[in-house]
C-alpha positions in Angstrom: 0.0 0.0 0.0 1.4 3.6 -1.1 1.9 5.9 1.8 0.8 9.4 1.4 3.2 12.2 1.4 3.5 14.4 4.4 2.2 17.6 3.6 5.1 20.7 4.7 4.2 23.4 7.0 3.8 27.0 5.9 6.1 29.9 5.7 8.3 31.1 2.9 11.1 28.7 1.0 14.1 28.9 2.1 15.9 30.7 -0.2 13.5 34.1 0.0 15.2 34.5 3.5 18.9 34.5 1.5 16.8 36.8 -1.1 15.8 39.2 1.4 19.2 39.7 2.9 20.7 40.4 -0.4 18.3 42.9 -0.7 19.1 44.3 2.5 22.4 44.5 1.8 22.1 46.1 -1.9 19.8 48.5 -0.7 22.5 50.0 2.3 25.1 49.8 0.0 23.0 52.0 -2.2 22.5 54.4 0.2 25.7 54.8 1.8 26.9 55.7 -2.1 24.0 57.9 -2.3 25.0 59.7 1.2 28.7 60.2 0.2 27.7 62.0 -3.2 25.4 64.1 -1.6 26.0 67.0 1.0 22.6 68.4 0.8 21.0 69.1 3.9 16.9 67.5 3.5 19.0 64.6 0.7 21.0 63.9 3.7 18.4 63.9 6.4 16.2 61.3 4.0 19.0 59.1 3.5 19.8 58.9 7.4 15.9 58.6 8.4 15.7 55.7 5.5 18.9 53.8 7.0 18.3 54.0 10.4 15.0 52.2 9.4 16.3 49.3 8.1 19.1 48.4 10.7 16.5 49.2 13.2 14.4 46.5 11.8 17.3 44.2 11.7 17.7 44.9 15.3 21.2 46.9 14.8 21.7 50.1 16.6 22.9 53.6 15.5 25.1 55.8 17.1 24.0 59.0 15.4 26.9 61.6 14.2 26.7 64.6 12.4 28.3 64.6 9.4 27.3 67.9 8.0 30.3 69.9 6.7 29.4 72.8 7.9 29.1 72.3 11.6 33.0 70.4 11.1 33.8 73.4 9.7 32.2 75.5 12.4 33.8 73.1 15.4 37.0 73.3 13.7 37.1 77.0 14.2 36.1 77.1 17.6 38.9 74.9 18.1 41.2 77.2 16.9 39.8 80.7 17.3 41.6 81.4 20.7 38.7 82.7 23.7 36.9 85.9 23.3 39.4 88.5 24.6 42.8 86.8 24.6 44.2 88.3 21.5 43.4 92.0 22.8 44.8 91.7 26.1 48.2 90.4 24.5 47.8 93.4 22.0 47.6 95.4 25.6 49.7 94.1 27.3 52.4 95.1 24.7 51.2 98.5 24.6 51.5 98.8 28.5 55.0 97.4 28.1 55.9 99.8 25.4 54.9 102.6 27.2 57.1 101.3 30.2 59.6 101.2 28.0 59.8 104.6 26.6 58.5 106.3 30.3 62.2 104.4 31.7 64.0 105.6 28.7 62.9 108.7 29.5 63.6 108.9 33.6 67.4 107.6 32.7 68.2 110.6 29.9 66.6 112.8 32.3 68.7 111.8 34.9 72.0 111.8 32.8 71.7 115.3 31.7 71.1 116.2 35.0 73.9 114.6 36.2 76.4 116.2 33.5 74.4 119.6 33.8 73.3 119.5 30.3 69.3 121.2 31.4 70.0 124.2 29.5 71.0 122.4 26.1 68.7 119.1 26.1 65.5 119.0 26.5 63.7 115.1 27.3 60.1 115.0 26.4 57.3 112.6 25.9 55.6 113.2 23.1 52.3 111.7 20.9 55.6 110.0 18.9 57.5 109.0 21.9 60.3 110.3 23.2 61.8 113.8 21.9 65.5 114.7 22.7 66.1 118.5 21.7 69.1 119.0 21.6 70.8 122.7 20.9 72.8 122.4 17.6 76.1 124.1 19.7 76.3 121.2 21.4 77.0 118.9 18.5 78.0 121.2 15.3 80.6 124.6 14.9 78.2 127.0 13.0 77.8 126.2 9.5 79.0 122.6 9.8 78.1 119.2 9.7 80.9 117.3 11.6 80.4 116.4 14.9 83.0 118.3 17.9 83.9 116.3 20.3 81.8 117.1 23.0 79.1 115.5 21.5 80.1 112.3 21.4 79.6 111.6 25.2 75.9 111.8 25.1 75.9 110.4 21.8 77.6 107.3 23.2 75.3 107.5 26.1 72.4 107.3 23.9 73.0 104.9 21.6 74.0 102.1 24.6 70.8 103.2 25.8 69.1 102.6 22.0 71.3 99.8 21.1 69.2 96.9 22.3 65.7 98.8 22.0 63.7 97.8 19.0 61.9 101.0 18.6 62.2 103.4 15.6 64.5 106.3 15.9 64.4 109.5 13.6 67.5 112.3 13.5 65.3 115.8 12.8 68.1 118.4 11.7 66.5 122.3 12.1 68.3 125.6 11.1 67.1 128.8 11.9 66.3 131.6 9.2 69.2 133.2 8.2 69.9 132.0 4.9 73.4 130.0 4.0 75.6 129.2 1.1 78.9 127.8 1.2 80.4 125.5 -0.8 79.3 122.5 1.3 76.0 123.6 1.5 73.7 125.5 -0.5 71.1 126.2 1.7 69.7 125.0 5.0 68.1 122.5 3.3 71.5 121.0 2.8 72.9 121.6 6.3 69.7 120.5 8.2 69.5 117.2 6.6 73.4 116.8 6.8 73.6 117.0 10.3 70.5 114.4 10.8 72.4 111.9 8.7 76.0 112.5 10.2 74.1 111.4 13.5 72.3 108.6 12.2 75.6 107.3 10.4 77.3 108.0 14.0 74.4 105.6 15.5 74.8 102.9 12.8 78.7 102.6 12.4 79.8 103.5 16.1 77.1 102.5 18.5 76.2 99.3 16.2 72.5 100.5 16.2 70.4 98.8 13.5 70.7 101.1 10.2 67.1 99.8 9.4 65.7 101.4 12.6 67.3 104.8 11.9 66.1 107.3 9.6 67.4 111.1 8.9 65.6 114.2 8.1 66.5 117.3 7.3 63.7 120.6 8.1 65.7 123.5 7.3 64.2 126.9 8.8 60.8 125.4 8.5 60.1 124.2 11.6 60.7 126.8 13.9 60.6 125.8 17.5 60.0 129.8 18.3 59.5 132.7 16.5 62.8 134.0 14.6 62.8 137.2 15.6 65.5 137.8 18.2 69.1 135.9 18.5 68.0 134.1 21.5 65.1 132.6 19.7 67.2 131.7 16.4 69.4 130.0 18.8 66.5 127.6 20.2 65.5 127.4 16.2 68.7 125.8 15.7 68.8 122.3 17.2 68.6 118.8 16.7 66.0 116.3 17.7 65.8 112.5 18.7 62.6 111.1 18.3 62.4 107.4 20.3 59.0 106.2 18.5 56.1 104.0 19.9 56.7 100.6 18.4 52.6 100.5 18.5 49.9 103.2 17.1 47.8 102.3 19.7 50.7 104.2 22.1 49.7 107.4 20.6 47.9 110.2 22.5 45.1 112.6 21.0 
């Protein structure tokens, strides 16, 4: 007698389980490609919603990240933006220690032409530049000329030791008064104002060893006048030379 064949539960064959997965899989892969060659915002947000669905379902978990370039590119500039405030208090603190600076350069000139009773022919002044030395031309120059006497070189040596190591700016102002002047060697005050700045400046750079790019030389003439020309005494003050110490910073400078 022919036995009957047992009839098979229900359910799906097999091989629609294997199916399925593949599918799965294709459809992930898919999507990963799609979110890589994509940075738009909603295309993004779609993609993400869509694959966190199906590894939900598959009983996977998500750890969520944000992959949107711009919040990187935000976080990356918080990382390196130092605080609020940090790069204005260095920029003060330089200023404060520039203004030390110039205030203690100022006190020690002060006190050496004091000591060497130099009050009635240098003047030491702080100034919207910095420091102004004004200096009477008798002390440095015969009248007329442009070489330095030798009087002049002890607070010129004094000076530049003083300047040497400073990284400030210095400028050599040469002023005449207005009586006119031509000589061979110079043609008009023009010539002898800026002459004596530079003999200065080149006495600076090549005996003191101050930096020749820190030094600069300029040359007024009568057109500057300290005082009104209209006496000897006041043509005297007229005639004089001037040290300006600048601020290494604007910010230094007083209204």
């Amino acid at each position: 007698m022919r036995k009957k064949k047992s009839t098979e539960g229900g359910g799906s064959p097999l091989w629609m389980t294997t199916f399925s997965d593949l599918m799965t899989l294709l459809l992930t892969f898919f999507i990963l490609l799609y979110s890589i060659s994509s940075v738009d915002e909603n295309k993004f947000t779609d993609v993400a919603n869509g694959l966190r669905s199906i590894l939900t379902d598959s009983g996977a978990s998500v750890i969520q990240e944000d992959t949107n370039p711009e919040n990187r590119e935000d976080d990356i500039l918080t990382e390196e933006s130092p605080p609020d405030g940090i790069e204005e208090e260095v920029l003060n603190d330089q200023v404060v220690t520039d203004k030390e600076a110039i205030e203690q350069l100022s006190k020690e000139i002060k006190a050496y032409v004091a000591e060497k009773e130099l009050e009635g022919s240098v003047e030491v002044n702080i100034t919207s530049m910095g420091i102004l030395i004004d200096i009477k031309d008798y002390l440095f120059f015969e009248t007329g000329k442009a070489d330095l006497r030798e009087e002049s070189l002890g607070i010129l040596n004094t000076l530049g030791q003083k300047l040497k190591n400073m990284p400030n700016e210095i400028m050599v102002e040469g002023h005449t008064d207005n009586i006119p002047i031509s000589t061979y060697e110079f043609k008009s005050n023009w010539e002898l104002s800026a002459s004596r700045a530079i003999t200065v400046v080149r006495y600076f750079s090549e005996t003191q060893g101050i930096d020749p790019s820190r030094l600069s030389a300029v040359g007024h003439g009568e057109y500057k006048p300290k005082v009104s020309n209209d006496s000897s005494e006041n043509r005297q003050l007229n005639r004089r030379v001037n040290i300006v110490v600048k601020y290494l910073n604007e910010e230094n400078i007083e209204e």
